[in-house]
Backbone as a ProteinNet text record, in pm:
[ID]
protein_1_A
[PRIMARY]
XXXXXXXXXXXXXXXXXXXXXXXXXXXXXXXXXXXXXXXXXXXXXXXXXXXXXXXXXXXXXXXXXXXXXXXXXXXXXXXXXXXXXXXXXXXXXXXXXXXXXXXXXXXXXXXXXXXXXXXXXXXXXXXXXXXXXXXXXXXXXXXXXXXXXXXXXXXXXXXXXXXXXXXXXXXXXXXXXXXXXXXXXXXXXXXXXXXXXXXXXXXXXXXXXXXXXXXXXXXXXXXXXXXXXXXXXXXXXXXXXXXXXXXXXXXXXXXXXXXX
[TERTIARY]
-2402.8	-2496.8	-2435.8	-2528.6	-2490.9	-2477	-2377.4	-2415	-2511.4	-2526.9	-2603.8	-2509.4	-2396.2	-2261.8	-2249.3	-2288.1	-2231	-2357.6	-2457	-2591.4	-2626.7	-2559.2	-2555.5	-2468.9	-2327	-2212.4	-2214.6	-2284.5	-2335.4	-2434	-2515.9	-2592.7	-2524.5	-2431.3	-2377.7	-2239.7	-2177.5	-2061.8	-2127.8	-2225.6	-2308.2	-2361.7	-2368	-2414.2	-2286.6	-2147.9	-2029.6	-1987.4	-1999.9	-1953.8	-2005.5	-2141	-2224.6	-2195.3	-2185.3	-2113.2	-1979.7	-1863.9	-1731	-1766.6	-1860.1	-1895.3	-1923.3	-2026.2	-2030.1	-1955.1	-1855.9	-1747.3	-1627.3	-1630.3	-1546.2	-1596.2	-1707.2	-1771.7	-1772.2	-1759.4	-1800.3	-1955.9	-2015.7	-2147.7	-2164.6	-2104.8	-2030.6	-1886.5	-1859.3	-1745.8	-1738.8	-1620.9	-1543.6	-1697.2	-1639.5	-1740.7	-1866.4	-1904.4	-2062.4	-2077.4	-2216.1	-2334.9	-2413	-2354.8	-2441.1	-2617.3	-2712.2	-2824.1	-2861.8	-2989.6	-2970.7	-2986.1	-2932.1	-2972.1	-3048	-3202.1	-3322.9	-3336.7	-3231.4	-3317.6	-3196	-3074.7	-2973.8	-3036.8	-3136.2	-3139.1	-3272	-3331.4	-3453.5	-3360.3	-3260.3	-3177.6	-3135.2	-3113.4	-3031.4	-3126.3	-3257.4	-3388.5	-3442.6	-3434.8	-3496	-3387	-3273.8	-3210.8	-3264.8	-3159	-3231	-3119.4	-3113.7	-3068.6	-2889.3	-2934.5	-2844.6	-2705	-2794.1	-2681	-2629.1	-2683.5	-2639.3	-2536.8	-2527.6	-2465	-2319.2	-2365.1	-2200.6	-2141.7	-2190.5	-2131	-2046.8	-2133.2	-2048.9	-1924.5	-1927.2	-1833.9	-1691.9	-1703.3	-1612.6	-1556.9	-1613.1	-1573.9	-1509.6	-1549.4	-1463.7	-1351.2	-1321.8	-1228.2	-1105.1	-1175.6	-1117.8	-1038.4	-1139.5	-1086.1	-1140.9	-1266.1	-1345.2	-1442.3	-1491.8	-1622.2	-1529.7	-1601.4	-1592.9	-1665.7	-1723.6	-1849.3	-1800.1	-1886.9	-1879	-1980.9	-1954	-2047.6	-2119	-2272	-2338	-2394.2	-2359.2	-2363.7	-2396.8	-2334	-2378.9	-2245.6	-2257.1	-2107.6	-2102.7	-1952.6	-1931.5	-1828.9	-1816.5	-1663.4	-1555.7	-1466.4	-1344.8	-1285.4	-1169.5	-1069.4	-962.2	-896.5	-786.3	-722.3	-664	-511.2	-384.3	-282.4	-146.1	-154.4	-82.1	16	82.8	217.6	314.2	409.2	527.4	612.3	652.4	648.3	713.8	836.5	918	1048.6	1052.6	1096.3	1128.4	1246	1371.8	1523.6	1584.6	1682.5	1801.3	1883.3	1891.2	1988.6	1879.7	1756.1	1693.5	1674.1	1676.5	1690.3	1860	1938.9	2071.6	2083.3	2007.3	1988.8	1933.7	1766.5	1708.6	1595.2	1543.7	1451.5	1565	1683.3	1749.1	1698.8	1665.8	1596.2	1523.7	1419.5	1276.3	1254.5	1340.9	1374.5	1423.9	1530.5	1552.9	1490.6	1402.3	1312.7	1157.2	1144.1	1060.7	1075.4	1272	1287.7	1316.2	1335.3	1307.1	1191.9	1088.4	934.9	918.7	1027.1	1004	928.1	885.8	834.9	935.3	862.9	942.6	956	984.9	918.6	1050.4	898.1	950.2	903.5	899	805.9	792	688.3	670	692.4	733.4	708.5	712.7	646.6	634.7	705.1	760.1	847.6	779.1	726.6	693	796.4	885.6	997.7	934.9	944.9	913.6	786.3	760.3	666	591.2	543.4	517.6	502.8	589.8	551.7	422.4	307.9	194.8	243.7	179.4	184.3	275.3	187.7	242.3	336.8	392.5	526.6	623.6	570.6	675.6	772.4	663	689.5	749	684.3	866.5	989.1	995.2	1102.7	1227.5	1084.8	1168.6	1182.5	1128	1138.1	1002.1	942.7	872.2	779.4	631.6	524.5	534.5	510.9	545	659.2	729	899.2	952.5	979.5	978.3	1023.8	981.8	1008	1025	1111.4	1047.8	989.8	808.1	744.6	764.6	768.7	734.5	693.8	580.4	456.9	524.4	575.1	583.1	437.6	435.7	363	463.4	458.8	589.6	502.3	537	441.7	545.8	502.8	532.9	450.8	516.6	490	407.5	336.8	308.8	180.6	162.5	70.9	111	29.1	48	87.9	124.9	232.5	192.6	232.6	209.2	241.9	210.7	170	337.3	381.8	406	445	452.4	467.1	591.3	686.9	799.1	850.6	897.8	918.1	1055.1	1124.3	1270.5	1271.6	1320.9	1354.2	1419.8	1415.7	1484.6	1591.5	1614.7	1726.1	1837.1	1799.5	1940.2	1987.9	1866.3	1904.9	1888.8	1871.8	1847.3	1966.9	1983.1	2137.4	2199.8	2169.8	2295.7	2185	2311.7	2262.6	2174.2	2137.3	2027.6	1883.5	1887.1	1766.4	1639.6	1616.5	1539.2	1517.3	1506.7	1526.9	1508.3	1473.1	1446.1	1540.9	1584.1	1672.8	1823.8	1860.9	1988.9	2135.5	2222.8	2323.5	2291.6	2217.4	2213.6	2048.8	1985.5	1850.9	1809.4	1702.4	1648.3	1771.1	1857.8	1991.7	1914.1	1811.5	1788.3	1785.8	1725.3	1800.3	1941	1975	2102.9	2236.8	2261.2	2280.4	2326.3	2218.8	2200.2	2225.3	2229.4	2245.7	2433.2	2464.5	2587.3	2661.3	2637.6	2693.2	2687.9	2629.5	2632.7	2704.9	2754.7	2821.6	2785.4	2575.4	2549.3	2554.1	2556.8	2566.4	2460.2	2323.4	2220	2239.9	2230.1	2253.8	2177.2	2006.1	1865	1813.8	1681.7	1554.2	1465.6	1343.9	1219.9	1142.6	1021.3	937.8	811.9	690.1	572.7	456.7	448.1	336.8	207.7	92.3	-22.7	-136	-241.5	-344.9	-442.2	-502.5	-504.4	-585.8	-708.1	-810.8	-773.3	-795.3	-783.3	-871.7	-856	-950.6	-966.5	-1068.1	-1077.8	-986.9	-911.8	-789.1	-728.6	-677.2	-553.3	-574.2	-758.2	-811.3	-792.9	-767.9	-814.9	-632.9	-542.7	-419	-379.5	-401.8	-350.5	-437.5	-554.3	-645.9	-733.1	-781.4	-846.9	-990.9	-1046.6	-1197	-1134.3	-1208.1	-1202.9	-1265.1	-1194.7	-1243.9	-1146.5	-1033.5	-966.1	-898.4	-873.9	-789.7	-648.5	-538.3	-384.7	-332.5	-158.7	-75.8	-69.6	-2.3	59.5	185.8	298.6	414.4	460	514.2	568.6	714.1	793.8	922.8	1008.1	1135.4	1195	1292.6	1404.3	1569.3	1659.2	1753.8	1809.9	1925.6	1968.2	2173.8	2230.8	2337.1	2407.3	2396.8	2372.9	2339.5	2221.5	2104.3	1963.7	1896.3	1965.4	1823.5	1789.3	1670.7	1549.9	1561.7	1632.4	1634.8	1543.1	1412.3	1327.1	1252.1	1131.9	997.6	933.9	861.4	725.8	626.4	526.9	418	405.7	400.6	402.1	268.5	195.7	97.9	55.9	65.8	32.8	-78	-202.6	-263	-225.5	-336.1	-326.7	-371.8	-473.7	-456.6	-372.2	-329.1	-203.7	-45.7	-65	39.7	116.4	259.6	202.6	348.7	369.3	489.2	566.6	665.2	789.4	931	921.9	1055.5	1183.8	1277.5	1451.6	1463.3	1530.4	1644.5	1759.7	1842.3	1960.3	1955.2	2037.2	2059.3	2208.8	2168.2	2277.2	2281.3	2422.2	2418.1	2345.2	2280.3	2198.3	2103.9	2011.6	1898.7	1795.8	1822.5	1699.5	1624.9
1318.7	1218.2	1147.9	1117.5	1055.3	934.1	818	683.7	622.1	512.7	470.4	450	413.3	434.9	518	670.9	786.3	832	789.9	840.7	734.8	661.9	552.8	607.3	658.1	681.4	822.4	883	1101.4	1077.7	990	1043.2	1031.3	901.3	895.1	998.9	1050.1	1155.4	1284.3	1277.9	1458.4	1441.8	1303.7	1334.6	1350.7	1248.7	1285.9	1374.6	1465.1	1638.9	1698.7	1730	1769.7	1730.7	1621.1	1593	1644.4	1660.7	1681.4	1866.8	1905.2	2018.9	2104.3	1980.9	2002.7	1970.2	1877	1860.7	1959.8	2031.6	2126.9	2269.2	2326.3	2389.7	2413.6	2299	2305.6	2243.1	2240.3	2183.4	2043.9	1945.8	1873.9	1822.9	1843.8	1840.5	1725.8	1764.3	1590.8	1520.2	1378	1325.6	1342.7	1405.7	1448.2	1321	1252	1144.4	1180.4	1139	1111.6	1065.6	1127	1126.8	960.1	918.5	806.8	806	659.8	728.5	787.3	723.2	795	944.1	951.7	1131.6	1173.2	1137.5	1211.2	1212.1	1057.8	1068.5	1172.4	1193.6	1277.6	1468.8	1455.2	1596.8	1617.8	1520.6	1525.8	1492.8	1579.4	1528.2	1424.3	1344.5	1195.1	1123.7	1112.1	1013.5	850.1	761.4	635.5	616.1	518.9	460.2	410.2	327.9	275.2	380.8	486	545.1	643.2	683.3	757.9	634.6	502.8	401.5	445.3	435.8	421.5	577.3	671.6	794.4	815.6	708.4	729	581	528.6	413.3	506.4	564.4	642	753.2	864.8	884.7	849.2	739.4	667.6	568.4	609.3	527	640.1	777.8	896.2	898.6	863	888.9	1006	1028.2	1189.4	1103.4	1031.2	900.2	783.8	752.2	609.6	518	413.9	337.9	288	291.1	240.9	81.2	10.6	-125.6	-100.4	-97.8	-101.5	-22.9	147.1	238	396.5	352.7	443.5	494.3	621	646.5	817.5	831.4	947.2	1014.8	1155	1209	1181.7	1156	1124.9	1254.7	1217.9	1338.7	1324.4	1446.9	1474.5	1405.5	1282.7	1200.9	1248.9	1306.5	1362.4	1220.9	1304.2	1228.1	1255.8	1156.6	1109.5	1133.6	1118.1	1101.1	996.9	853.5	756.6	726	759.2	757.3	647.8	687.9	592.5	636.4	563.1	646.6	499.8	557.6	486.7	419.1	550.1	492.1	385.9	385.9	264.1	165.6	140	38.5	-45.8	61.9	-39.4	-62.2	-8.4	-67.9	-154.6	-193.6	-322	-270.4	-360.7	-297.4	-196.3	-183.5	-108.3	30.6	81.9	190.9	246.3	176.6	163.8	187.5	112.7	119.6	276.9	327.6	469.9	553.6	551.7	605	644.9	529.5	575.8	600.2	583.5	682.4	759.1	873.6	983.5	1044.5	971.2	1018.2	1003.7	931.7	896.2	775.2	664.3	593.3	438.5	349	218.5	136	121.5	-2.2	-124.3	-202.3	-347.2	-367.2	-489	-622.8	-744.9	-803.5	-983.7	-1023.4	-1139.5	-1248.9	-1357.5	-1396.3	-1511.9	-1566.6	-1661.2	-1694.2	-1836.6	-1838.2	-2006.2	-2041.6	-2146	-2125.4	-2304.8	-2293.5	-2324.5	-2279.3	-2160	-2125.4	-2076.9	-2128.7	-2125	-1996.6	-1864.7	-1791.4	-1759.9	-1661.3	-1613.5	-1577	-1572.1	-1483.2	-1382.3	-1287.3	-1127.8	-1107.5	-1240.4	-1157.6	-1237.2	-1378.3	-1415	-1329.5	-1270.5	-1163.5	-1035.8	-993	-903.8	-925.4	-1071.2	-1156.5	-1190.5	-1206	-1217.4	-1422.4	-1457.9	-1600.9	-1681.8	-1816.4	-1897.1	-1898.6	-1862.3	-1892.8	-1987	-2038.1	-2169.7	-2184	-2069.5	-2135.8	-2118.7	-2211.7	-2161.2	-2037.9	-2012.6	-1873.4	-1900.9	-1791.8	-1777.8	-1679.3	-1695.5	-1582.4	-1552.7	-1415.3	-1371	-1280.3	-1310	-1172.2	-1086	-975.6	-889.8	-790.9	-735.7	-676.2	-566.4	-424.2	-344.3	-266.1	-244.2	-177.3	-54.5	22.8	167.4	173.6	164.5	117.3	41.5	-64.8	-207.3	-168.6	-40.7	-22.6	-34.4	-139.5	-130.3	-40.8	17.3	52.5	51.3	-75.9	-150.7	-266.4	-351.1	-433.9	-492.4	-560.8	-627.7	-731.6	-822.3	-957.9	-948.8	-998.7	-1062.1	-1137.8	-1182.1	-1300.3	-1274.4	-1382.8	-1427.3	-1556.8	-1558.1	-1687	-1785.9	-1887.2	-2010.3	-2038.4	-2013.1	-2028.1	-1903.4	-1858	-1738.7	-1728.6	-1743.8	-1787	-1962.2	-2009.7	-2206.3	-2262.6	-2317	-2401.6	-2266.2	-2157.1	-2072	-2050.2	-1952.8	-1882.4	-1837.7	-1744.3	-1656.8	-1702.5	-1833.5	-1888.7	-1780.7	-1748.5	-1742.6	-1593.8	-1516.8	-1347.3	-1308.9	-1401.4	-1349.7	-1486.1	-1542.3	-1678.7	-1691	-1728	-1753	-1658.5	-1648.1	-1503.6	-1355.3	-1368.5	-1246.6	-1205.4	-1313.1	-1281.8	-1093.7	-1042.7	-878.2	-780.4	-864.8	-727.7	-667.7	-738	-645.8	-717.6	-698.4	-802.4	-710.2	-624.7	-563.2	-655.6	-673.7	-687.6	-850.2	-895.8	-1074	-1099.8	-1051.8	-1089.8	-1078.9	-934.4	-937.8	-1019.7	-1068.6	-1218.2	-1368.5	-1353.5	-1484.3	-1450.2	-1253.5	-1218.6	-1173.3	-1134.2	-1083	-894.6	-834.1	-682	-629.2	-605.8	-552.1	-327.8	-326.1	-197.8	-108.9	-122.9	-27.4	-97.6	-57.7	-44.8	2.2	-63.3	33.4	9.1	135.1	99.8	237.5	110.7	203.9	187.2	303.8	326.3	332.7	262.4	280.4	294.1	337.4	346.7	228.2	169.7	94.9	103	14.1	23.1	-121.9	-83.2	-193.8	-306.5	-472.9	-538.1	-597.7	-681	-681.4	-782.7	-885.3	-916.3	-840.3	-734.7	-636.2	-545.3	-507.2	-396.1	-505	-592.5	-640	-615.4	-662	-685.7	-527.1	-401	-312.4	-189.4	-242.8	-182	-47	-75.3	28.3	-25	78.5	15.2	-66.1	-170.6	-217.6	-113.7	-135.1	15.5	118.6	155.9	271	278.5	361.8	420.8	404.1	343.5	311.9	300.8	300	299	197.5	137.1	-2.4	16.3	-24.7	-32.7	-122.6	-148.4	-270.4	-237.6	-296.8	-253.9	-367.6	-364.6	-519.6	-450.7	-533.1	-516	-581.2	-522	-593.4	-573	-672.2	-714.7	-601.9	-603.8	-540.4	-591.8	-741.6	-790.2	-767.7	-681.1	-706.6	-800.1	-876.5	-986.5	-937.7	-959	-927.8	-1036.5	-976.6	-1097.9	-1069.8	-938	-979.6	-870	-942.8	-818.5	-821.8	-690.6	-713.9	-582.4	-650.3	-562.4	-481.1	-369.6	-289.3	-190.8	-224.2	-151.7	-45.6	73.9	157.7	239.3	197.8	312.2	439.8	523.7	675.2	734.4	689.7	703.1	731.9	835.9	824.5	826.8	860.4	806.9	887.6	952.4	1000.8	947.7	908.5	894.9	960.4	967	1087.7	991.1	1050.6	999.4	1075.2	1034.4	1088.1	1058.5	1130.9	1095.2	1158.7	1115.1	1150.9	1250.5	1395.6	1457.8	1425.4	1459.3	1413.3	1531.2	1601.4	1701	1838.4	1876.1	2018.5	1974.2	1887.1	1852.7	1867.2	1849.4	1845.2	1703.7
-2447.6	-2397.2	-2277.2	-2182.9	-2044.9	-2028.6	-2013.1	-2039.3	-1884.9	-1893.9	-1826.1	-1678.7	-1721.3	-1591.3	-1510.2	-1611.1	-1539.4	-1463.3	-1505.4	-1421.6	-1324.6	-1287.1	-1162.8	-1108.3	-1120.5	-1065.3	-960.5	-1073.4	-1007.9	-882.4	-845.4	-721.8	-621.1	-645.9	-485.9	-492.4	-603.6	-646	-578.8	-577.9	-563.4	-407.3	-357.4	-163.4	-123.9	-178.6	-104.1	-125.4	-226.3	-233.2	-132.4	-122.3	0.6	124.8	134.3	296.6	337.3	210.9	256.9	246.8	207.7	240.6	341	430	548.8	637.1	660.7	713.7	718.4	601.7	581.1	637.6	637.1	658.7	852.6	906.7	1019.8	1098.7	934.5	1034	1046	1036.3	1095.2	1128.6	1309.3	1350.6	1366.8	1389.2	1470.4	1532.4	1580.3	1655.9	1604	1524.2	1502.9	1467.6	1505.1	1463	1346.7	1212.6	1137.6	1149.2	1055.5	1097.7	1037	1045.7	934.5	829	720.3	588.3	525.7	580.6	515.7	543.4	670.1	721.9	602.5	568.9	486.8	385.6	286.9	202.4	116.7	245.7	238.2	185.1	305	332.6	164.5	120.3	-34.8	-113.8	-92.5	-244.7	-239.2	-156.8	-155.7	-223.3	-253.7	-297	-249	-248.2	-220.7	-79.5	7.4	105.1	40.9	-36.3	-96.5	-144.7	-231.6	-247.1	-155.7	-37	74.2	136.4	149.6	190.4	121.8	-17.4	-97.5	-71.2	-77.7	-38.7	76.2	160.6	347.8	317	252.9	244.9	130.6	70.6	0.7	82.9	149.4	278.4	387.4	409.9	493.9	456.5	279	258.7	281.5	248	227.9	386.1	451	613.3	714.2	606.6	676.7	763.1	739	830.1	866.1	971.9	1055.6	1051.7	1052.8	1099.9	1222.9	1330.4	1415.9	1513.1	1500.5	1482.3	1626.6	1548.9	1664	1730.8	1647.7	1683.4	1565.9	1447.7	1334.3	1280.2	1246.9	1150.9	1149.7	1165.8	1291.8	1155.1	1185.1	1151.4	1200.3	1161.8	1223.8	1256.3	1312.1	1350.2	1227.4	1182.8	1162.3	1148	979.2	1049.6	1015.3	1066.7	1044.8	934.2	794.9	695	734.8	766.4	773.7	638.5	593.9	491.1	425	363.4	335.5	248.2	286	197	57.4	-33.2	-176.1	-206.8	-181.5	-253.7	-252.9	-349.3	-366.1	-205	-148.2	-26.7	61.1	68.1	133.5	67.2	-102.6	-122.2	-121.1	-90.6	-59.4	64.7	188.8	279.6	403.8	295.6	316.7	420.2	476.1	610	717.8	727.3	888.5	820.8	682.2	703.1	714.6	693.1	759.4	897	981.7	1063.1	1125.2	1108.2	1096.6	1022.5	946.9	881.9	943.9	1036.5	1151.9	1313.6	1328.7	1425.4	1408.9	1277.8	1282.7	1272.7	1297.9	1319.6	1480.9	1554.4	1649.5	1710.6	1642.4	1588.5	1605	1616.5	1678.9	1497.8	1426.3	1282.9	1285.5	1251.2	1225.9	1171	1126.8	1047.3	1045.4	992.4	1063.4	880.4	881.6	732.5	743	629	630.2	426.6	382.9	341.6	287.4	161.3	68.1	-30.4	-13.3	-66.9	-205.3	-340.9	-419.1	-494.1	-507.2	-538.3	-704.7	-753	-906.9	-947.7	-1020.1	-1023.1	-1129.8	-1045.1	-1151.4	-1338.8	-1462.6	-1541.5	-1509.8	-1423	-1404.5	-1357.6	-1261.1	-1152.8	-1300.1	-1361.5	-1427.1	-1566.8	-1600.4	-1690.1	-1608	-1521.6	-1478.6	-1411.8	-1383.6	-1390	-1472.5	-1574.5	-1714.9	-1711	-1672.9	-1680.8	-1738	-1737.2	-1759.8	-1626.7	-1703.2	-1573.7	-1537.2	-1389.9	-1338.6	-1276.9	-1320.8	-1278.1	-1108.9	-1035.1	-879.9	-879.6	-688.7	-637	-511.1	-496.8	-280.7	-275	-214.5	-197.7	-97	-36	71	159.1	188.7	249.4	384.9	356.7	453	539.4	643	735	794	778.9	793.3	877.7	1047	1120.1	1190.1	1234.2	1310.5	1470.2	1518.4	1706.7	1697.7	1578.7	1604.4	1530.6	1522.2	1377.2	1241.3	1174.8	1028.7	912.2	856.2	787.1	632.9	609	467.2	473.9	338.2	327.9	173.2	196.7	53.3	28.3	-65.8	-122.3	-248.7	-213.8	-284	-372.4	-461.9	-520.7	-579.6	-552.5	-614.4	-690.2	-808.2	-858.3	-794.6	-762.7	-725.4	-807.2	-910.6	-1032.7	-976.3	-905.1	-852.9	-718.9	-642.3	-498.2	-425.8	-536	-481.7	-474.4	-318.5	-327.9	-239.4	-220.7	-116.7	18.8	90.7	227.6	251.3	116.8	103.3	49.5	33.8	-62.7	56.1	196.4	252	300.7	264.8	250.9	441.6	529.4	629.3	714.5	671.4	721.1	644.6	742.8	750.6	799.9	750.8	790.4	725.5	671	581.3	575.6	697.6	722.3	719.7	680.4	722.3	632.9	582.3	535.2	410.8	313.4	203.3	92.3	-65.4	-139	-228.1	-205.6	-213.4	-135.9	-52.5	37.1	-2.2	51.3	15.6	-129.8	-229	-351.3	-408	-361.4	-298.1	-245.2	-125.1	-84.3	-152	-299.9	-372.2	-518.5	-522.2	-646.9	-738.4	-693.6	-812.3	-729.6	-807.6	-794.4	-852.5	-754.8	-849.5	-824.4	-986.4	-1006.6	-994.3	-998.6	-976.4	-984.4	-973.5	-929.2	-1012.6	-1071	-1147.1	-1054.7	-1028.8	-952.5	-1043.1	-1030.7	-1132.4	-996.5	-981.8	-836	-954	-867.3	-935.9	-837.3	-889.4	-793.6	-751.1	-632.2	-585.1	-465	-438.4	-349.6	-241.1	-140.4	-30.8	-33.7	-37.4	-29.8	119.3	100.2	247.5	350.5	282.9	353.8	395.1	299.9	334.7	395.2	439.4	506.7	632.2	678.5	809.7	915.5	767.4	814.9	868.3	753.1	776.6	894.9	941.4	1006.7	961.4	835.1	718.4	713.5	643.4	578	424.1	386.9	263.4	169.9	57	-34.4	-15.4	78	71.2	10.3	-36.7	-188.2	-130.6	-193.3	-148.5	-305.8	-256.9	-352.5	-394.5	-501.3	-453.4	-613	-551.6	-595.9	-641.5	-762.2	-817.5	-848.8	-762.7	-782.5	-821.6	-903.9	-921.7	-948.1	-905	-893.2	-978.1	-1066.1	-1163	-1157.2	-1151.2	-1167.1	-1312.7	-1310.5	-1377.9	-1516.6	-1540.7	-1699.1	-1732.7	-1630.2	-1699.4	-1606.4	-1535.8	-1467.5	-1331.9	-1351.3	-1248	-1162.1	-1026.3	-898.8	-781.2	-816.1	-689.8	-770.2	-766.7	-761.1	-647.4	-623.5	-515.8	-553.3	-490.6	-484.6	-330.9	-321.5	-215.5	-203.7	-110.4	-121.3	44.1	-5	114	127.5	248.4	216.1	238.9	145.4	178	263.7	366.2	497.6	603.4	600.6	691	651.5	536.1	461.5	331.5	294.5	157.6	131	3.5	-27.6	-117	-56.3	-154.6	-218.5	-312.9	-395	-357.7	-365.9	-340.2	-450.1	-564.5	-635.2	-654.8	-715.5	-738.3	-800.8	-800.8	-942.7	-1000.9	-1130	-1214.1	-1354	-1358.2	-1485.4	-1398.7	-1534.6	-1463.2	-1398.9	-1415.2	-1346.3	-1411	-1555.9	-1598.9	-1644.9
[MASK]
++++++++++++++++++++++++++++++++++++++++++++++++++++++++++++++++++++++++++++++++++++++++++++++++++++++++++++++++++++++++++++++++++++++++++++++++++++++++++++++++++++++++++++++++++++++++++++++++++++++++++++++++++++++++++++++++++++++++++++++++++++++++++++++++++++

C-alpha cells in the first residue's frame, strides 16, 4: 500500500528522472532554455506547475539546472569535482593545509572568521563536549574559500574552562592565531591525540546558500568533528559543512597491522 507521502513525493521523483534523461541523452544541452512549466507540465501528462517547480529546484540542487532571474532556467555546464582532503596529517596542521591543499589544485585558499568569545554552549555541541548546557564557549564561524570562491562553511566551539585566561582563548588571535587547535592546545600542555568525525547528509539553507554561492536546497555534507586530549576531553567541536557541488570528499587514513 502507497502512503499518502509517497504519492505526493513520486510526481515530482518521475519529471526529475525524465529531465536528467534528457540531459543525459543530449536533447537537452548545455545552455538549453527550459520550456515553461505548463508546456513541461503538459510534456509530462499534465502534471501540475507546482510539481514541475520542485523537480527543477532538485536539479538544480543536483547542479544539472540553473535559474536564472529574470530570464527562466537553463542546463548548466559540467562542474569538475574537485577532491577535499580529510586526514590525520591536516588535522595536525590547522588551516596551512588547506592552504597547500589547494595549491596543489593550483588554487589560492584562505579564510575569513569571525570569533564570540563567552558563548553558552547549545544542548548538542554541549553533549559532545562532554560538559553542562550553558557552559561558555568561544564560537567561531569560519568561511574557507579557493581563489576567493567559497569552499565551505564551519562553526567551532571550545570550552572556556580550557582555553580562558591563556594566549589561545581566541583561535584566530593572538601568537598562535590560524596554527590549528593541535597546535594551540599544545602551547597551553594539553596534547590532543584524535579526532572523531561522523559525516552526515545535509541540505543547504538559505543563509549558507547565500554565503557559499549555491541554490538553497543543495544536497551537502556536513561534518561533526571534535578533538580529544589524551584523558578523554573534548577541546573543540565543529560543524563543517560542504556542498556537493563541486566538491567530493576523501578520507586518508592510516594503515596499521595487515589492514584489515
Amino acid at each position: 500500500m502507497v502512503d499518502d507521502q509517497s504519492a505526493q513525493v513520486a510526481p515530482y521523483l518521475h519529471v526529475a528522472a525524465r529531465m536528467r534523461l534528457w540531459i543525459a541523452d543530449g536533447s537537452w544541452g548545455v545552455g538549453h532554455r527550459l520550456p515553461s512549466r505548463a508546456e513541461l507540465g503538459a510534456a509530462m501528462g499534465g502534471v501540475g506547475e507546482n510539481v514541475v517547480r520542485r523537480a527543477q529546484e532538485l536539479l538544480i540542487s543536483e547542479g544539472l539546472l540553473e535559474g536564472r532571474a529574470g530570464s527562466g532556467t537553463y542546463v548548466s555546464a559540467p562542474r569538475t569535482q574537485r577532491r577535499l582532503l580529510r586526514s590525520a596529517a591536516r588535522g595536525r596542521s590547522g588551516g596551512g593545509l588547506f592552504k597547500a591543499e589547494m595549491a596543489a589544485l593550483g588554487m589560492v585558499g584562505t579564510w575569513e572568521s569571525h570569533s564570540e568569545a563567552k558563548t553558552p554552549a547549545p544542548a548538542g555541541i554541549a553533549a559532545r563536549l562532554g560538559i553542562a548546557e550553558g557552559e561558555l564557549t568561544v564560537r567561531t564561524r569560519y568561511e574557507f574559500l579557493a581563489d576567493r570562491q567559497p569552499v565551505m562553511l564551519s562553526a567551532s566551539w571550545e570550552p572556556m574552562a580550557v582555553t580562558g585566561g591563556t594566549v589561545v582563548v581566541l583561535p584566530e588571535g593572538g601568537p598562535l592565531a590560524g596554527a590549528g587547535v593541535v597546535a594551540r592546545m599544545a602551547h597551553i600542555g594539553i596534547t590532543v591525540t584524535r579526532a572523531v568525525e561522523i559525516p552526515r547528509p545535509a541540505q543547504v539553507d538559505r543563509e549558507q546558500a547565500l554565503q557559499l554561492g549555491v541554490p538553497a536546497g543543495t544536497a551537502a555534507t556536513l561534518i561533526e568533528r571534535t578533538y580529544f586530549a589524551g584523558d578523554g576531553t573534548a577541546v573543540e567541536t565543529a560543524d563543517i559543512l560542504v556542498p556537493d557541488l563541486g566538491w567530493q570528499i576523501a578520507y586518508e587514513l592510516p594503515v596499521f597491522g595487515s589492514g584489515d
